[in-house]
N, C-alpha and C positions, 0 to 999 in steps of 0.2 A: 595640674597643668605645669608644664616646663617652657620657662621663658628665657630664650638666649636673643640678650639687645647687643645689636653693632652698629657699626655707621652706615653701613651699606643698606643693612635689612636686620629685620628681628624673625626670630625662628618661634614661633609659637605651637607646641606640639602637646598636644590630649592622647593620651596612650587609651584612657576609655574615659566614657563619662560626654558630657558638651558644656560649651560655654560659649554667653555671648561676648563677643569684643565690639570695642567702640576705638573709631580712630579719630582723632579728636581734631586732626588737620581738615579732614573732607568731610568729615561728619558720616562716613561709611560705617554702616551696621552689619554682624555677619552674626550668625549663630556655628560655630564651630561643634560638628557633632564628630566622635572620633573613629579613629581609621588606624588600626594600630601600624604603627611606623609609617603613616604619614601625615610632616607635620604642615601647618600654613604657615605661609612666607606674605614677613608685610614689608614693607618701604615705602616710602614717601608717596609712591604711585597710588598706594592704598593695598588691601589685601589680595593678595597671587592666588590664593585659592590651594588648595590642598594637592603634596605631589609626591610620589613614593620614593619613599627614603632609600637612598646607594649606599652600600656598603663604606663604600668614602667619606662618606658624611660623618661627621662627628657630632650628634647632638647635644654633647654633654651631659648625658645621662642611658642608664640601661634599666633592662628587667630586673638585672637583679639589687639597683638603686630602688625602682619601686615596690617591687618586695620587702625590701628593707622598711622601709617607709611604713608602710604598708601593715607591718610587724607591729612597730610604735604605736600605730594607734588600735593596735588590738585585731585588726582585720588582714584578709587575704587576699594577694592583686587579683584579680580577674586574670589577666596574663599567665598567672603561675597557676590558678585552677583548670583552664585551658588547656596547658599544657601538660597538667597530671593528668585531662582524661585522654589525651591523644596518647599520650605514654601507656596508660591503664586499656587502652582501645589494641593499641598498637602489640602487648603482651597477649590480649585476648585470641589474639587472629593468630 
């Protein structure tokens, strides 16, 4: 999970995988299951819910950070397997 805190709002983004969050102000519970490139938006109001990420957007991180990642502990993103079979699909045809 990728967590960008600000003042305004926090960017909470699951590229795959889910997780539960807790907002400790309202006591709101969400189960974030993921959606790749879109992340939930929280703020004071409590959680925004999940919204597709614009090219604009700068989440502070990319595919090929969690590839990276990814690498270290021995294993393969899901994102980057994906992507080998659309490629390996894409050559087929």
């Amino acid at each position: 999970m990728y967590l960008a805190a600000g003042r305004e709002a926090t960017t909470l983004c699951t590229c795959y995988g889910d997780v539960d969050v807790w907002n400790r102000r309202n006591g709101e519970r969400r189960r974030i299951i993921s959606g790749y490139h879109t992340p939930m938006m929280a703020n004071a109001g409590g959680l925004t819910g999940h919204m597709p990420m614009k090219k604009e957007m700068d989440m502070g991180h990319s595919d090929d950070e969690l590839a990276m990642l990814e690498k270290l502990v021995g294993r393969v993103s899901p994102i980057e397997l994906r992507q080998r079979q659309l490629q390996e699909a894409a050559e087929q045809a």
